[in-house]
N, C-alpha and C positions, 0 to 999 in steps of 0.2 A: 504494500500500500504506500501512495504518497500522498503527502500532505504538507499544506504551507504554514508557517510559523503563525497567520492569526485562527488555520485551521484548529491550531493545539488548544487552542483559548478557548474556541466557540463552538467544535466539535469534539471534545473528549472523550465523552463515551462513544462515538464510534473510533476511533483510536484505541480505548481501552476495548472492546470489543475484537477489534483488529488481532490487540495481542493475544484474547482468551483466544481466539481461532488459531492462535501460532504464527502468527504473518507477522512477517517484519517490518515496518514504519520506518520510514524515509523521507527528513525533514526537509524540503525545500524553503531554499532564500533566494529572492528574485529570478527562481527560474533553474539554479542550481543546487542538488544536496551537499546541505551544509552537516548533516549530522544522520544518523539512524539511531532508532530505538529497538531494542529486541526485546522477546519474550525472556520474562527469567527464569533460568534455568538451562537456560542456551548456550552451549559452549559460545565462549566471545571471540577466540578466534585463534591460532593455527599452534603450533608446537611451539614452546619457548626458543630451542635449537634453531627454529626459521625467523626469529629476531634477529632484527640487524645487529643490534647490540650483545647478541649472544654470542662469546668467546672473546672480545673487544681486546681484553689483556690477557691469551693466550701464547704472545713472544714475549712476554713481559716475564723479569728475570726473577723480581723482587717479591719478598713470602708475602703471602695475603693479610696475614694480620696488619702490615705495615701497609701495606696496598688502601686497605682502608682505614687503617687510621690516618693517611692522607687525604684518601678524599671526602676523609669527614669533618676533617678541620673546618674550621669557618673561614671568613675571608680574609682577615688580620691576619691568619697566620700565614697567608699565602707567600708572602717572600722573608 
């Protein structure tokens, strides 16, 4: 299903209706989706391993506790 952002406002129950039937909501902004809603319960979306961000610091030399005690610092401690 698609729907426009003053849809969300002034038609909600058929949007919540949408979700009880399993369908997925598709927010359009000026014409383009800007967002989607799912049903919950719904896997959100694909293997962690298929994140771009997954394995990021695997050439990285330095042990993990240090790994992150670095990038937990705040921003003064940064140099």
């Amino acid at each position: 299903m698609q729907t426009t952002v003053v849809d969300l406002r002034y038609r909600m129950r058929d949007i919540l209706k949408a979700l009880d039937r399993r369908e997925r909501v598709q927010i359009l902004y000026h014409g383009r989706i800007k967002g989607e809603i799912v049903p919950a319960g719904e896997p959100s979306g694909g293997l962690v391993e298929e994140h771009p961000f997954f394995g990021m610091y695997r050439d990285h030399s330095g042990s993990v506790d240090k790994t992150m005690k670095d990038l937990r610092k705040g921003r003064t401690h940064a140099f």
